[in-house]
ROTOR-712034 format. One line per field, with one value per residue (C-alpha): residue in one letter; z, y negated, x. Coordinates in steps of 0.2 Angstrom, whole numbers, plus 5000, padded with zeros to 4 digits. Layout:
residues N
residuo = [a, ...]
pz = [Z, ...]
py = [Y, ...]
px = [X, ...]
***
This chain:
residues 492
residuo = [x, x, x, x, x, x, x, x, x, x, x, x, x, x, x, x, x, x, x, x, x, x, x, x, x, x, x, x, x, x, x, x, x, x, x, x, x, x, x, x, x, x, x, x, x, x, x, x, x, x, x, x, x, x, x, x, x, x, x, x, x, x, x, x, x, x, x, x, x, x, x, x, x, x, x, x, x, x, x, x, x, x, x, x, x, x, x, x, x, x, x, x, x, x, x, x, x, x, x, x, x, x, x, x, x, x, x, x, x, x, x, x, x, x, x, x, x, x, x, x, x, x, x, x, x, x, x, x, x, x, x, x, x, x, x, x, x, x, x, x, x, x, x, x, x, x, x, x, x, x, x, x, x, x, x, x, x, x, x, x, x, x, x, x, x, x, x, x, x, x, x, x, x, x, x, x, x, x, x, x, x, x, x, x, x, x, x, x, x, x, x, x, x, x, x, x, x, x, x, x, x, x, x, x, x, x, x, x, x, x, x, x, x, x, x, x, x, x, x, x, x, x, x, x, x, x, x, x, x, x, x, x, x, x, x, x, x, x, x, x, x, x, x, x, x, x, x, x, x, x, x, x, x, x, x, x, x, x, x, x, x, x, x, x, x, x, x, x, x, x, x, x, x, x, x, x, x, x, x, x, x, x, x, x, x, x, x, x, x, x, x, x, x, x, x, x, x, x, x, x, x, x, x, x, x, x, x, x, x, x, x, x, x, x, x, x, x, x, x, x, x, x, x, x, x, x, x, x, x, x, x, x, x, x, x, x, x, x, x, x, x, x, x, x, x, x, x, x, x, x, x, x, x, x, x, x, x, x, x, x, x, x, x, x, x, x, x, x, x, x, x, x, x, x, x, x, x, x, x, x, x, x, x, x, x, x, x, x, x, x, x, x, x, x, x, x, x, x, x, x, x, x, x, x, x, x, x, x, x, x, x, x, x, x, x, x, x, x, x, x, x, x, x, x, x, x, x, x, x, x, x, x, x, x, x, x, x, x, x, x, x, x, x, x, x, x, x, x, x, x, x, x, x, x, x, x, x, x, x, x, x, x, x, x, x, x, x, x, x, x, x, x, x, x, x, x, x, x, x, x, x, x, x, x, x, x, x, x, x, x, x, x]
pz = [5358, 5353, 5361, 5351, 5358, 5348, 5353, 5346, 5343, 5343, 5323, 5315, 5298, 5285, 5275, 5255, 5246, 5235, 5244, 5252, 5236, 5233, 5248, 5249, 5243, 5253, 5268, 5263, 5271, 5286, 5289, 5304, 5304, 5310, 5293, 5281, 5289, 5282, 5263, 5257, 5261, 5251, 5237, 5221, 5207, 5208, 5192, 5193, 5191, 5207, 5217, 5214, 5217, 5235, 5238, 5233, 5248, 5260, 5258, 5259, 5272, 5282, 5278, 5285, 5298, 5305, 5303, 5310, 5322, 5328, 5343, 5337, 5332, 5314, 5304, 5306, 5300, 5295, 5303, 5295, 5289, 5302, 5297, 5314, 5318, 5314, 5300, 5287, 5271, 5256, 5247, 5232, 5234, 5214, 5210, 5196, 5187, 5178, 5167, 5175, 5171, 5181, 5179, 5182, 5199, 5214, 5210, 5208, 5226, 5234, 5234, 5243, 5264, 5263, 5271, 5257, 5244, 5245, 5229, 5229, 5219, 5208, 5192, 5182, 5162, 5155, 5136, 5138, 5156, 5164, 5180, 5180, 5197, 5207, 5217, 5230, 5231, 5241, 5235, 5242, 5236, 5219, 5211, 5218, 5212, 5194, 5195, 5200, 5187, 5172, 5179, 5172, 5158, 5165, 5155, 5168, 5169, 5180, 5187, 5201, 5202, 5218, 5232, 5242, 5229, 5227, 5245, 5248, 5232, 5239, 5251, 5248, 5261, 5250, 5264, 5271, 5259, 5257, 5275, 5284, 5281, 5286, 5296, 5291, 5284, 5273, 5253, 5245, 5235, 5248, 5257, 5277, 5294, 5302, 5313, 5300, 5292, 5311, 5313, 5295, 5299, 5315, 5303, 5292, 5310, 5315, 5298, 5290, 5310, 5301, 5287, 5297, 5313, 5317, 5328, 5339, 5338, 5347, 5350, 5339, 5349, 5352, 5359, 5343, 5340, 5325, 5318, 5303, 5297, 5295, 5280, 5281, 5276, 5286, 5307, 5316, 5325, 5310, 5303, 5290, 5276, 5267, 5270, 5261, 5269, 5264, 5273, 5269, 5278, 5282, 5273, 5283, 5268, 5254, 5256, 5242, 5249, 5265, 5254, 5242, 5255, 5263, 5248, 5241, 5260, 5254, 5237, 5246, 5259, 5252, 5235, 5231, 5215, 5206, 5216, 5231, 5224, 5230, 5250, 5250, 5245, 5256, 5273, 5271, 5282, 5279, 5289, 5280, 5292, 5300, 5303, 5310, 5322, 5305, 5295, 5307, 5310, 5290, 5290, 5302, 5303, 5287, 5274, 5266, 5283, 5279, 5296, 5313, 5329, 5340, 5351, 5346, 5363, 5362, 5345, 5341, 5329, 5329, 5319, 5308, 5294, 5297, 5281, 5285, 5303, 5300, 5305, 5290, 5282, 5294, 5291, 5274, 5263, 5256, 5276, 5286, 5303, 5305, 5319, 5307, 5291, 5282, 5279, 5298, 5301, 5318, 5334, 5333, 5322, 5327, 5338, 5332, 5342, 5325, 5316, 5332, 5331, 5315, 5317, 5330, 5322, 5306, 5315, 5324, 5307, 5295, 5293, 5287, 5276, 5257, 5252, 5262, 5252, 5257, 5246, 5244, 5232, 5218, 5202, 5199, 5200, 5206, 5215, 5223, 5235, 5234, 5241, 5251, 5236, 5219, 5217, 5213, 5217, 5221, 5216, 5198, 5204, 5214, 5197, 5188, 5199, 5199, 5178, 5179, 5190, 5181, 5164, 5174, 5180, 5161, 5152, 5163, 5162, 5145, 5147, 5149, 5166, 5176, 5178, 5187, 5194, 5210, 5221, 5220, 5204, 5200, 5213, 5224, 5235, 5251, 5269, 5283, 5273, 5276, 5260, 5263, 5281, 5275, 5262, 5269, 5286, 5289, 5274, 5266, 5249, 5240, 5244, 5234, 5239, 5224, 5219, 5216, 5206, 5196, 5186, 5197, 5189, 5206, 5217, 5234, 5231, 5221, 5216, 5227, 5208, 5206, 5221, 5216, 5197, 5208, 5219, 5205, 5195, 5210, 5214, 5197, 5200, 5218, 5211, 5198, 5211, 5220, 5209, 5200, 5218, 5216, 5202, 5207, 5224, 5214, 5203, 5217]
py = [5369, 5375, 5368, 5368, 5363, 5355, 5358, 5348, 5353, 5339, 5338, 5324, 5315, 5313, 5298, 5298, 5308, 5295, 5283, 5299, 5300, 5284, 5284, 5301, 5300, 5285, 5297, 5311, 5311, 5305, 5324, 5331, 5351, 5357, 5351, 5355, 5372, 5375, 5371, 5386, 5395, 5382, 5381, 5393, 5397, 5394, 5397, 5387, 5369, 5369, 5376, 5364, 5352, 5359, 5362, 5344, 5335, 5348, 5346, 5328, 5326, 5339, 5329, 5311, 5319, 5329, 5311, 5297, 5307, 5323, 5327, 5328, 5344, 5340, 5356, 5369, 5385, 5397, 5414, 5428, 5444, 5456, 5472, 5485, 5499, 5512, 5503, 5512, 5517, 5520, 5527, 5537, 5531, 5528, 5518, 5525, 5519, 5528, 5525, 5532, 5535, 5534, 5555, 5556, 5543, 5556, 5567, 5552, 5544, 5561, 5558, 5541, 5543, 5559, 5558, 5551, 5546, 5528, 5519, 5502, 5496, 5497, 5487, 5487, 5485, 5481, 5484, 5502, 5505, 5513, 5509, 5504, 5513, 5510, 5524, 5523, 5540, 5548, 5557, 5575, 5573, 5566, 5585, 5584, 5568, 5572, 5591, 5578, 5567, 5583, 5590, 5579, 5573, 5556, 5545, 5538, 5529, 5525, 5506, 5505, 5522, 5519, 5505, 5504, 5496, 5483, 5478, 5477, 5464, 5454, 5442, 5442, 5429, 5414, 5407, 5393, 5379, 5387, 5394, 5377, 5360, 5344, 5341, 5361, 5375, 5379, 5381, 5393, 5400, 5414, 5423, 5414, 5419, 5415, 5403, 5394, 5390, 5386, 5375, 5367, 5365, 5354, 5344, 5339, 5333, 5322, 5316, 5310, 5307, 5298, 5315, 5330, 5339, 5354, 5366, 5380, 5388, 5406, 5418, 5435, 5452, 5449, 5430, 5421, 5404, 5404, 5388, 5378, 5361, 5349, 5336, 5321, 5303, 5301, 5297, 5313, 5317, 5312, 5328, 5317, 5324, 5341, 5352, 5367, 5380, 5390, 5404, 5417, 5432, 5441, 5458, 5458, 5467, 5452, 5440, 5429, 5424, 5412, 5407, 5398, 5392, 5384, 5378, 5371, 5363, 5354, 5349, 5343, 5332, 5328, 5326, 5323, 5313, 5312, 5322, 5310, 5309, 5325, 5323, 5306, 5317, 5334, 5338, 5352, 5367, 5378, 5391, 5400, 5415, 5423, 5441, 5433, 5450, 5459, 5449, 5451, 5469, 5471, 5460, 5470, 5488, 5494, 5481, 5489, 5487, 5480, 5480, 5468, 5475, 5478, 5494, 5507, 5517, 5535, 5535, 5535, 5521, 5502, 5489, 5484, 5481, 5462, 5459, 5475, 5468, 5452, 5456, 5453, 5472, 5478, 5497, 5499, 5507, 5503, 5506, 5522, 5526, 5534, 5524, 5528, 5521, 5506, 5504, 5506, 5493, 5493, 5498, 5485, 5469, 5455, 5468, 5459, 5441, 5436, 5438, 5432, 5415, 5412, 5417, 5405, 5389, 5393, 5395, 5379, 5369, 5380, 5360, 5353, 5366, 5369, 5381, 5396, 5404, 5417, 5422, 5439, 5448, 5457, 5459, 5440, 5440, 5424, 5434, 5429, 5441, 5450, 5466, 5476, 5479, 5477, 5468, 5453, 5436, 5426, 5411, 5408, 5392, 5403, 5412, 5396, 5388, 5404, 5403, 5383, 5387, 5403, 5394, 5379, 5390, 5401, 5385, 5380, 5396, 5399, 5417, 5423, 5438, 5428, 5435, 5431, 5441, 5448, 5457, 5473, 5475, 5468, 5480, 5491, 5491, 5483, 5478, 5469, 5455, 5439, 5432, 5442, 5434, 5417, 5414, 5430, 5426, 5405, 5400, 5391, 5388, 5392, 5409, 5415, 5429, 5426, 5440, 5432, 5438, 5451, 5463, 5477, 5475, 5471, 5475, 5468, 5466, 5449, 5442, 5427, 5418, 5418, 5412, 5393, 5398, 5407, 5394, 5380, 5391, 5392, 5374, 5371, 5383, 5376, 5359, 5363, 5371, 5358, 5345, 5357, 5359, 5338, 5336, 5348, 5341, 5326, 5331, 5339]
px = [3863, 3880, 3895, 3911, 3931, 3942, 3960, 3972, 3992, 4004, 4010, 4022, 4019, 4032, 4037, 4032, 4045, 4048, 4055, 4064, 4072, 4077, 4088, 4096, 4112, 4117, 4115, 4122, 4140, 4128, 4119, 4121, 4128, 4112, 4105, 4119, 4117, 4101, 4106, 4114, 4099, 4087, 4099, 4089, 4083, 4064, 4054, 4039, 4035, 4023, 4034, 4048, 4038, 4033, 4051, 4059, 4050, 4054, 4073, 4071, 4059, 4070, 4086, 4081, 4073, 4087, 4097, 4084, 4075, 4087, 4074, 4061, 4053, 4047, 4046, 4030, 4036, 4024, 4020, 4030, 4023, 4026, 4025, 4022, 4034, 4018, 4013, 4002, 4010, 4001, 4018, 4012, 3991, 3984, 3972, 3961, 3947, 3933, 3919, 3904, 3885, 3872, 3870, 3887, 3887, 3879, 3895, 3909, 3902, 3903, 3921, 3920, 3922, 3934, 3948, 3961, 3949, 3940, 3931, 3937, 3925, 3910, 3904, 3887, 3891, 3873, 3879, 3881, 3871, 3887, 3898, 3915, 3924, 3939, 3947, 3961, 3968, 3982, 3995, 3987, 3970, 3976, 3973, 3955, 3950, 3956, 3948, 3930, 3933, 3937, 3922, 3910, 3920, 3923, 3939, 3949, 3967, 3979, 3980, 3991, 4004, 4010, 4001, 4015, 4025, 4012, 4010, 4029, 4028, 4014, 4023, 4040, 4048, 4054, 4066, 4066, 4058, 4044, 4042, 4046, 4033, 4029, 4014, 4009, 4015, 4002, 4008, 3995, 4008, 4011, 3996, 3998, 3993, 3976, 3986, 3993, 3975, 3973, 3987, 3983, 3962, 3970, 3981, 3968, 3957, 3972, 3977, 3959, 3950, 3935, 3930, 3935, 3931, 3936, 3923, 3925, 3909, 3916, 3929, 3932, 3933, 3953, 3951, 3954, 3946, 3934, 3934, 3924, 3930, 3916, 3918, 3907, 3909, 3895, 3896, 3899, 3882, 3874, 3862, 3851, 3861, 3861, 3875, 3885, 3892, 3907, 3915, 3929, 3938, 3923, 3933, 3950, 3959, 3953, 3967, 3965, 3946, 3952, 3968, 3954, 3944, 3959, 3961, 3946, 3945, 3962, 3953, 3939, 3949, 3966, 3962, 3944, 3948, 3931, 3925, 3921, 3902, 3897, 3908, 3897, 3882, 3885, 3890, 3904, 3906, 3921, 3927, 3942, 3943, 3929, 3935, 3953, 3956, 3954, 3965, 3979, 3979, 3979, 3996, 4004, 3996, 3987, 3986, 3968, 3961, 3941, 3933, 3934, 3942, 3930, 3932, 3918, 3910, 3912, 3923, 3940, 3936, 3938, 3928, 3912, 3909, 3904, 3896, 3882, 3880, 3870, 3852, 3839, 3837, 3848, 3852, 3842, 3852, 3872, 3880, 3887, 3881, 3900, 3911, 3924, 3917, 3924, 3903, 3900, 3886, 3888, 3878, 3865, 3861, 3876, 3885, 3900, 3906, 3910, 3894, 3883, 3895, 3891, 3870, 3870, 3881, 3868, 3853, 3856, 3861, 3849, 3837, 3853, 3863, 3855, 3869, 3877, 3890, 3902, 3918, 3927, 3937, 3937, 3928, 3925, 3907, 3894, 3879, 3865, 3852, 3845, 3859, 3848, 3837, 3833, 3819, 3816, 3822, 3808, 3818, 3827, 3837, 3850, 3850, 3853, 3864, 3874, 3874, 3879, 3895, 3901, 3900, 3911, 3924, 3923, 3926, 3939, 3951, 3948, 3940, 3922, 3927, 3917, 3899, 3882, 3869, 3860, 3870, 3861, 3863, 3879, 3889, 3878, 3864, 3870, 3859, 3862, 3873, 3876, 3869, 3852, 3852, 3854, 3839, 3828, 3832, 3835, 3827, 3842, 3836, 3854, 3864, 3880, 3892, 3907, 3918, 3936, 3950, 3955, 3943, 3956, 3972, 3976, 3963, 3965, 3980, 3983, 3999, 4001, 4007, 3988, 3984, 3984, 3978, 3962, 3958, 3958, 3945, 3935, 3934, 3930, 3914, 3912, 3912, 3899, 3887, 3887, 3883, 3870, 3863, 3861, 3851, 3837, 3836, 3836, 3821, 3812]
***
């Protein structure tokens, strides 16, 4: 039996901002310096409806606050990103991408794992049996890569000219509206730290006491708490009903994955609307962030950073790859034996606290939970195992549930980007993942592994403006699975 901590930070609720509204300009004259202070700094131009939206609140919230209650501590400000005196820089990196055939494929990869050259990404296009490829190059291998590519007569373009520039406009600080909240500090319209999603998960525990509960089910490599917010209607301790599991953060370097899961867990809580139904229906599981060590050392040292942060014996190099680490397959094809591989599988099966924490929550849960999904980034793609090979599925509803939820998030966003298909054959071949573990391993009937945006405009490196646009789309899809995931249960 696992046994998980809860640990509680004291937190403040805010009045509705309506009535807020209503009363500010009687106590205006009435604002204390502290908070008149603070104005100039709040005072823009701000393009978007949404965000004005976030902001008004804020500024009325912090306004009565400072006035009726000046001891209290009542703003949660949001962790800054930190860049580290030695960060990485990626000044001058290109990203190129390549139409490649399968001939052509064994010369391409041999690029990939050399010193300043990495492919991104791969992408199977069935109408014409090729492979669209990302590649990440530096500045000093730029004349190799293109020399590879005029070699074999591949047509490439250039889709980011210098990384650097992308990663310095990921996250511009938007002062202090947007970095100060009520209650939280989450706004998932910039990318946040792992201890904001913390401090949020905890907020959502103390806010709605009778749907969530947040579980400590282990400690990563560097000490952080790896928690998963369970969403019942139903008494806590009651196992009777089905559950769905959603995790994100496995890939340190994919940040828009544990801003949706956040996200959708805010969809799911806040604002199920008609949605309740399937909340009444399933038991939710959502841990945003399962690689946090990761995800923090790609805020402040080297944003492309994949891996978790475990120290490596006898090498120079830290981390595994956390999503090659799971132990069904383990070691049969798609992952580097190299310490220093982004690929590196790891030692052993679950070498990784973070990968044994979640073996052991699933294994104890796998009766309950129907659906295991795990989100990443990018290529916007809804896969299902099998990875480690390509044969086939022995059953079509992941197939079809996978078809039911990229049509729903299609519809929604007016585009057809979103695809479906095994894993193996939509990407690459790939062991020792978590999706294989979960149906080849526990048995859970449903497993999904979803590609979120873009098709590599962006690569990992998403505009945090499509953060929201992203996360609605995927809830769409989320929503849809779920209920499609009802009606065969139902028919069963």
């Amino acid at each position: 039996m696992l046994r998980y901590s809860n640990r509680v930070p004291v937190r403040n609720n805010a009045a509705p901002s309506a009535i807020l509204s209503a009363i500010l300009p009687a106590i205006l004259p009435a604002i204390p310096p502290r908070a008149v202070a603070s104005i100039p700094t709040i005072t823009r131009t701000l393009e978007s409806r949404t965000r004005r939206s976030a902001i008004l609140p804020a500024m009325l919230y912090g306004c009565l606050a400072a006035i009726l209650f000046p001891s209290l501590p009542v703003l949660v400000q949001s962790s800054p990103i930190t860049r580290a005196a030695d960060a990485i820089s990626y000044k001058g990196y290109k990203l190129y991408r390549a139409d490649v055939f399968p001939g052509q494929l064994p010369i391409v990869d041999s690029l990939d794992g050399k010193e300043g050259v990495e492919v991104w990404n791969w992408l199977y296009r069935p109408a014409n049996s090729s492979y669209q490829l990302d590649v990440l190059s530096a500045p000093y291998k730029e004349r190799q890569v293109k020399e590879v590519f005029d070699d074999v007569q591949l047509r490439y373009n250039v889709v980011i000219d210098d990384l650097q520039k992308e990663i310095e406009m990921e996250n511009v600080n938007d002062g202090f509206l947007l970095d100060n909240r009520f209650g939280h500090p989450m706004t998932w319209q910039q990318y946040h730290s792992f201890e904001d999603m913390a401090h949020y998960m905890y907020y959502l525990e103390q806010t709605f006491p009778r749907n969530v509960q947040v579980l400590n089910i282990g400690s990563s490599f560097e000490g952080r708490d790896l928690l998963v917010a369970k969403v019942s209607t139903a008494e806590f301790g009651n196992t009777s009903r089905p559950a769905i599991w959603i995790d994100g953060g496995l890939h340190a370097r994919e940040w828009i994955s544990p801003a949706v899961v956040s996200y959708f867990l805010q969809r799911l809580v806040e604002l199920p609307g008609s949605y309740s139904p399937l909340v009444d229906t399933f038991d939710w599981y959502i841990m945003p962030m399962v690689n946090p060590d990761g995800y923090e050392y790609s805020r402040s040292h080297d944003r492309l950073w994949r891996k978790t942060r475990s120290k490596t014996p006898e090498s120079p190099c830290y981390g595994v790859d956390a999503n090659r680490n799971f132990g069904f397959k383990w070691n049969t094809g798609g992952t580097s034996g190299n310490p220093c591989s982004d690929t590196y599988r790891g030692a052993a099966p679950f070498s990784e606290l973070e990968t044994r924490a979640l073996r052991d929550f699933l294994q104890e849960h796998k009766q309950e939970i129907e659906v295991y999904l795990s989100i990443h980034s990018y290529k916007q793609l809804w896969m299902y195992p099998w990875g480690y090979t390509k044969a086939p599925l022995s059953s079509p509803a992941n197939a079809h549930v996978a078809t039911v939820a990229t049509d729903a998030i299609n519809v929604f966003a007016h585009t057809d980007e979103y695809q479906h298909g095994r894993m193996a054959d939509q990407l690459y071949v790939t062991s020792g993942s978590s999706n294989d573990y979960a149906y080849g391993a526990l048995g859970i009937p449903y497993s999904f592994a979803l590609e979120l945006r873009d098709r590599g405009e962006h690569g990992f490196l998403l505009p945090r403006d499509q953060i929201e646009p992203t996360a609605e789309e995927t809830s769409i899809g989320l929503f849809a699975m779920a209920q499609q995931v009802q009606e065969l249960k139902r028919r069963q």
